[in-house]
C-alpha positions in Angstrom: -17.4 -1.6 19.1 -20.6 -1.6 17.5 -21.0 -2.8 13.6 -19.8 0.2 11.5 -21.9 1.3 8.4 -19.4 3.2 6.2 -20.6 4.6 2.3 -17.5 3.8 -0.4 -17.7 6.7 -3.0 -16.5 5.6 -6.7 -17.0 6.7 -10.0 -14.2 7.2 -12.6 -11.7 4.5 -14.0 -8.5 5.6 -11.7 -11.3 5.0 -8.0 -11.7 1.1 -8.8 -7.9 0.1 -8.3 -8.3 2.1 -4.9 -11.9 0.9 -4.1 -10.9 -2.8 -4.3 -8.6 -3.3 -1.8 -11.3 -1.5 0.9 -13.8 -3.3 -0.4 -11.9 -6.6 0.5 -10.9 -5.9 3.9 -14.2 -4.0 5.2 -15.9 -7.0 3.4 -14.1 -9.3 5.3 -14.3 -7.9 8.9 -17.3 -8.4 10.7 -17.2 -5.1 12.6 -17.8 -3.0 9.1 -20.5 -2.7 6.7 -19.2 -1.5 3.4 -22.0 0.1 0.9 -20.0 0.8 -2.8 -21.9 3.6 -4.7 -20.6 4.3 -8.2 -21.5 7.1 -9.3 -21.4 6.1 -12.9 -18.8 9.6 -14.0 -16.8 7.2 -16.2 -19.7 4.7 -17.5 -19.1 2.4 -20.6 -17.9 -0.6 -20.7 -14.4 0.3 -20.9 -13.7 2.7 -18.7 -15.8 1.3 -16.1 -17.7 -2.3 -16.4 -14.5 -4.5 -17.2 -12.6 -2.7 -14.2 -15.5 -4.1 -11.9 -14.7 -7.5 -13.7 -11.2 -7.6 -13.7 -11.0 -6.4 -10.1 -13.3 -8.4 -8.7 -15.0 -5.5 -6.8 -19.1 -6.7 -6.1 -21.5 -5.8 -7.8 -22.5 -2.0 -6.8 -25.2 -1.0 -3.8 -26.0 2.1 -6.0 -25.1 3.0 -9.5 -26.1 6.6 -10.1 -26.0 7.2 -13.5 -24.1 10.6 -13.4 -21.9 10.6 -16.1 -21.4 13.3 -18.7 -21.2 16.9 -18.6 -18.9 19.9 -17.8 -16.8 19.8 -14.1 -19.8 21.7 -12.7 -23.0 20.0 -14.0 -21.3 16.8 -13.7 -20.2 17.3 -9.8 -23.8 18.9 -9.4 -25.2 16.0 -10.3 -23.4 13.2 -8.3 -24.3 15.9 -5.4 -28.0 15.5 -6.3 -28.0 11.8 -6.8 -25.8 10.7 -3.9 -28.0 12.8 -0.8 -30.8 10.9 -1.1 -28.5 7.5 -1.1 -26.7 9.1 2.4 -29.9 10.4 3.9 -31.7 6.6 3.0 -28.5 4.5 4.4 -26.9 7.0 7.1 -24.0 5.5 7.2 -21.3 6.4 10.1 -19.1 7.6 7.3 -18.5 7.8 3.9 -14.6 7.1 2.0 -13.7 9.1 -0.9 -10.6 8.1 -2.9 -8.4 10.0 -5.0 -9.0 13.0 -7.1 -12.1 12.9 -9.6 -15.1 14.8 -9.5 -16.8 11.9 -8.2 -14.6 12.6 -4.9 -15.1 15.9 -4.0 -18.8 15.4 -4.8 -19.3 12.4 -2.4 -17.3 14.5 0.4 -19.4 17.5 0.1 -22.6 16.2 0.5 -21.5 13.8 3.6 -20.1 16.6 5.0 -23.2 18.9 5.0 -25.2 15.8 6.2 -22.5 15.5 9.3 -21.0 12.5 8.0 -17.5 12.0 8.6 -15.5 11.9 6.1 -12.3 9.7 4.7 -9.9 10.4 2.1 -8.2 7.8 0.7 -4.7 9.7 -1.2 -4.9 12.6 0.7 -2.5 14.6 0.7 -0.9 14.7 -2.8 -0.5 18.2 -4.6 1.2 19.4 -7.5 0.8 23.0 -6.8 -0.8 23.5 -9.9 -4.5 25.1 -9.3 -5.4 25.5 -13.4 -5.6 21.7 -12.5 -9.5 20.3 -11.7 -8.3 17.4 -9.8 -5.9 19.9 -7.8 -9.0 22.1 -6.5 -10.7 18.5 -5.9 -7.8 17.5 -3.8 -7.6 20.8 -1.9 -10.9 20.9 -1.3 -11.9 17.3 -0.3 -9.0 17.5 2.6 -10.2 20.1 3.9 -12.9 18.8 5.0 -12.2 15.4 6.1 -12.2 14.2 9.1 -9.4 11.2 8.6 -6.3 11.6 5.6 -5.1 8.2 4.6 -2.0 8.9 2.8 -0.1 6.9 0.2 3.8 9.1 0.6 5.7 11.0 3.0 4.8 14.0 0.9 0.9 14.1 1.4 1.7 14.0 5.1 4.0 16.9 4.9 1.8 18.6 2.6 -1.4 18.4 5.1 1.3 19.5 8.1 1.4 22.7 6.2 -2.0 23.2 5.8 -2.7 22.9 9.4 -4.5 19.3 9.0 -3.9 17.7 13.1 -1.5 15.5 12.8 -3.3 12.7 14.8 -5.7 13.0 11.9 -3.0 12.0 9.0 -2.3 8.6 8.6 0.8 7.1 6.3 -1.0 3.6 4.9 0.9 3.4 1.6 -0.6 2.9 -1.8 -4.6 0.7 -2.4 -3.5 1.1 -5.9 -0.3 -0.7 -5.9 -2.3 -3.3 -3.8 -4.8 -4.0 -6.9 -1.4 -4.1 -9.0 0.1 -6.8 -6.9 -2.4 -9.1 -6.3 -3.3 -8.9 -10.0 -0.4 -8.9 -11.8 0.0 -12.8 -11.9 -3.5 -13.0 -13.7 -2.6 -9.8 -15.9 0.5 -12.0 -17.3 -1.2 -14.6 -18.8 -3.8 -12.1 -20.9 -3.9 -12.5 -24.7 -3.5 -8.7 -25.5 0.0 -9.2 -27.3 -1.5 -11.8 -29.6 -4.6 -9.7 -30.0 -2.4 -6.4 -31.0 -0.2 -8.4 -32.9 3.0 -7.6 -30.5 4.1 -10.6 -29.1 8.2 -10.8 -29.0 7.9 -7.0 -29.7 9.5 -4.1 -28.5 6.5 -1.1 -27.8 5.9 2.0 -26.0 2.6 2.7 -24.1 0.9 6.2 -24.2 -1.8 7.7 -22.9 -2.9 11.0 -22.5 -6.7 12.4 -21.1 -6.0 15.7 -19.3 -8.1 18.3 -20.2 -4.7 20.7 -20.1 -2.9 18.0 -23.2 -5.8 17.3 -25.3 -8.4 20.4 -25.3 -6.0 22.4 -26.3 -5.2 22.2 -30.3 -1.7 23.5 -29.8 -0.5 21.8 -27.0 -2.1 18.5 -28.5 -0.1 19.2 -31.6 3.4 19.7 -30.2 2.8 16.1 -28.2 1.4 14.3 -31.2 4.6 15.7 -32.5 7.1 14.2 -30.1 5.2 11.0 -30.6 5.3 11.1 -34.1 9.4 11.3 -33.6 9.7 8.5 -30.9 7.5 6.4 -33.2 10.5 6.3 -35.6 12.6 4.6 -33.3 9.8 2.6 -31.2 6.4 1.5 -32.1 3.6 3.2 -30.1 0.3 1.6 -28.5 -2.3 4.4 -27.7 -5.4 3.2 -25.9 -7.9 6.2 -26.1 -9.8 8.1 -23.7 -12.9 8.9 -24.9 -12.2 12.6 -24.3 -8.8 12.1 -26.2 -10.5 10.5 -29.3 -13.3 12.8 -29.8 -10.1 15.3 -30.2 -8.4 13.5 -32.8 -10.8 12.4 -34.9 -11.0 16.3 -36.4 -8.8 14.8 -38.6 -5.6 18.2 -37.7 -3.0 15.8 -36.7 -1.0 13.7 -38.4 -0.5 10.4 -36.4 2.5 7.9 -37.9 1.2 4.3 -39.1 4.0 3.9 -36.4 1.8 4.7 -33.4 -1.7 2.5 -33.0 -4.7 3.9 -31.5 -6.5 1.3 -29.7 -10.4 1.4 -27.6 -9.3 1.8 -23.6 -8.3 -1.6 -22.5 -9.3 -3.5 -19.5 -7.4 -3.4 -16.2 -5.8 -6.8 -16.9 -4.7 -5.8 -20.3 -3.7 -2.3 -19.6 -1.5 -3.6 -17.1 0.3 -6.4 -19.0 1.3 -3.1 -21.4 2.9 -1.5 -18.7 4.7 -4.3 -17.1 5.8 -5.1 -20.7 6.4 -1.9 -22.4 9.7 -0.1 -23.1 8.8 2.7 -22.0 5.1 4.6 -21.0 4.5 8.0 -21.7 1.3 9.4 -20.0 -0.1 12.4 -18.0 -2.0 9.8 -15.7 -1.2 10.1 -11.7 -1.8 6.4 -11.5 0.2 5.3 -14.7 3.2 6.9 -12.9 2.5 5.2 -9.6 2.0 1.9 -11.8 5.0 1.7 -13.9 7.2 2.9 -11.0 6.8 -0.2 -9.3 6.8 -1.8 -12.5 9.9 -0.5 -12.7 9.3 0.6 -16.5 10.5 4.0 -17.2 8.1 6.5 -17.4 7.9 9.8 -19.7 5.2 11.9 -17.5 4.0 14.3 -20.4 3.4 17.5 -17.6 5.0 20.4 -16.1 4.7 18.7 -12.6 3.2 15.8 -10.8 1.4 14.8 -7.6 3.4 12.0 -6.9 6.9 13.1 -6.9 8.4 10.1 -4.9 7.7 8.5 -8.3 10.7 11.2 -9.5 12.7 10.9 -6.2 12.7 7.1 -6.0 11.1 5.6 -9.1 11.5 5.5 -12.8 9.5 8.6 -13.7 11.1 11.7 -15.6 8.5 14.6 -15.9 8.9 15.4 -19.4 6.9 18.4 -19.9 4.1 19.3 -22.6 6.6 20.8 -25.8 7.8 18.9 -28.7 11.7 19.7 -27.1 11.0 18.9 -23.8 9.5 15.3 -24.7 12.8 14.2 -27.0 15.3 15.9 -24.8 13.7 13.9 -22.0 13.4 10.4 -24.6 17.3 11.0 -25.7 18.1 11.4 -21.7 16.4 8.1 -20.9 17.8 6.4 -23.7 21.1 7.9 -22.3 20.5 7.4 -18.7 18.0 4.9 -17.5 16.4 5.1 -14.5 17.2 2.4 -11.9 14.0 3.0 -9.2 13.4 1.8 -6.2 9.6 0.8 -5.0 8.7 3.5 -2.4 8.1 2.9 1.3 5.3 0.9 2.2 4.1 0.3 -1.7 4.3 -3.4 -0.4 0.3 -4.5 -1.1 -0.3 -3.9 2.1 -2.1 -0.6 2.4 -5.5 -2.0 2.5 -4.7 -4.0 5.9 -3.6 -0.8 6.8 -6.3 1.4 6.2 -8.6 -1.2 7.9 -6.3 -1.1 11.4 -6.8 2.7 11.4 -10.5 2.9 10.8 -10.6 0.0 13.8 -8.9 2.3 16.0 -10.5 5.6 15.1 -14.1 4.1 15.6 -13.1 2.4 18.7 -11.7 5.7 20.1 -15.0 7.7 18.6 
């Protein structure tokens, strides 16, 4: 088999836990040539440079510098900024991963250039189209060429949209590999002596959908709930960027009880978890995360993506209301979840992925 040029597509905080593991195992094989373009949609130091630290991922081919903007000018963009990077390298394919903009974007344009296409996560819906990251989802599947899927659901899911089966491919979870071959490091951070929580009981929150925070009333009824679970367990709130800009209006009344914090790196976000009582987010990943964690987990939603995390893990979908959050608290309190780590979640998926692009190129 000749030496395989293949273009890795990442760009917003939730990509770099998936883009690691390829990274590692295309890195390592002498039959692949891995090119990582970020596309820079998240861009600070926060949300993107201390992931690239903490995760070891090399320093990228391409950084494009497309962050900002609404869903549209920000996917037109990475469109407009990535072509020129295809057309230069012509790679034999390009890998997507997840959900963001940043995805759909990369998959589009290799697409029109007759570049296969690889989606990493494919598969996962919610059934929820008022969702951005749902229309990315549906969207990038449908036009690539090879599905690599983390749970029995994404495969039944793309059975039913007519996706060939020889084309769907159960690999398990790249994120859950960055969790597991970090962890051990993430233990030993200093974030509990830096907070001030060591010996402490906490919750974790956090919350970026457009869906929870954009809207003032919805916001209010789950700083609400908060407020009320605060009374009983301290809160730590690292905060999205979009999240902050919406509290800092100064309309909701946030208990001394729950600390808002900058986004934390990937080695300190996930000591939180593994540490916390309990997390309450509307993050796919978080759920994945604290599942195998085996933290419970209040999803703050009206559905989820990932619902082995619900069949087999410690996740509760909670909905968005001030009732539905604390009947769901009270029933966790009550009934604790004990979860089980879902098939193949083993760190593992990256060897995976690499033994199916192998035998797809070798057989194309």
């Amino acid at each position: 088999m000749p030496v395989i040029k293949i273009v890795l597509v990442a760009g917003a905080r939730p990509n770099f836990m998936k883009i690691a593991p390829l990274m590692r195992v295309l890195s390592g094989d002498p039959g692949f040539v891995p090119i990582l373009v970020h596309t820079g949609q998240h861009y600070d130091q926060n949300m993107s440079g201390q992931f690239f630290s903490d995760l070891r991922i090399p320093e990228p081919h391409y950084h494009l510098e497309a962050g900002g903007g609404t869903h549209a000018t920000q996917t037109a963009e990475i469109m407009k900024r990535i072509e020129p990077v295809l057309l230069k390298e012509a790679p034999r394919a390009v890998i997507v991963v997840g959900d963001v903009n940043s995805t759909v974007a990369g998959a589009l344009v290799a697409k029109k250039l007759g570049i296969e296409v690889i989606h990493a996560e494919a598969g996962l819906r919610s059934f929820d189209r008022s969702m951005p990251e749902e229309i990315n989802r549906i969207v990038t599947d449908a036009i690539s060429d090879l599905l690599l899927v983390t749970e029995q659901s994404g495969r039944d899911n793309l059975l039913r949209e007519g996706v060939r089966e020889s084309s769907i491919h159960l690999v398990g979870n790249l994120m859950i590999d960055s969790l597991r071959s970090h962890l051990d490091q993430a233990m030993k951070s200093d974030i509990a002596e830096r907070l001030g929580i060591a010996g402490r009981r906490f919750g974790l929150v956090t919350l970026h959908r457009p869906a929870n925070v954009d809207d003032p009333v919805q916001l209010a009824e789950i700083t609400s709930a908060l407020d009320t679970i605060a009374s009983d367990l301290e809160l730590y709130w690292p905060l999205h960027p979009r999240t902050r800009a919406r509290l800092s209006d100064g309309k909701y009344a946030i208990s001394e009880r729950i600390h808002l914090a900058d986004p934390l790196g990937y080695l300190d976000f996930l000591w939180m978890q593994a540490r916390a009582s309990v997390v309450l987010t509307d993050s796919g990943g978080v759920q994945e995360e604290s599942t195998v964690l085996q933290v419970p987990c209040l999803t703050l939603r009206e559905n989820t993506e990932r619902p082995v995390t619900i069949a087999c893990g410690t996740n509760r979908l909670a909905g968005t209301s001030r009732e539905t959050i604390l009947a769901a608290w009270r029933e966790m309190l009550r009934h604790p979840l004990a979860g089980a780590i879902p098939p193949l979640w083993d760190g593992k998926a990256g060897e995976r992925c690499l033994e199916v692009l192998r035998k797809h190129f070798a057989e194309n």
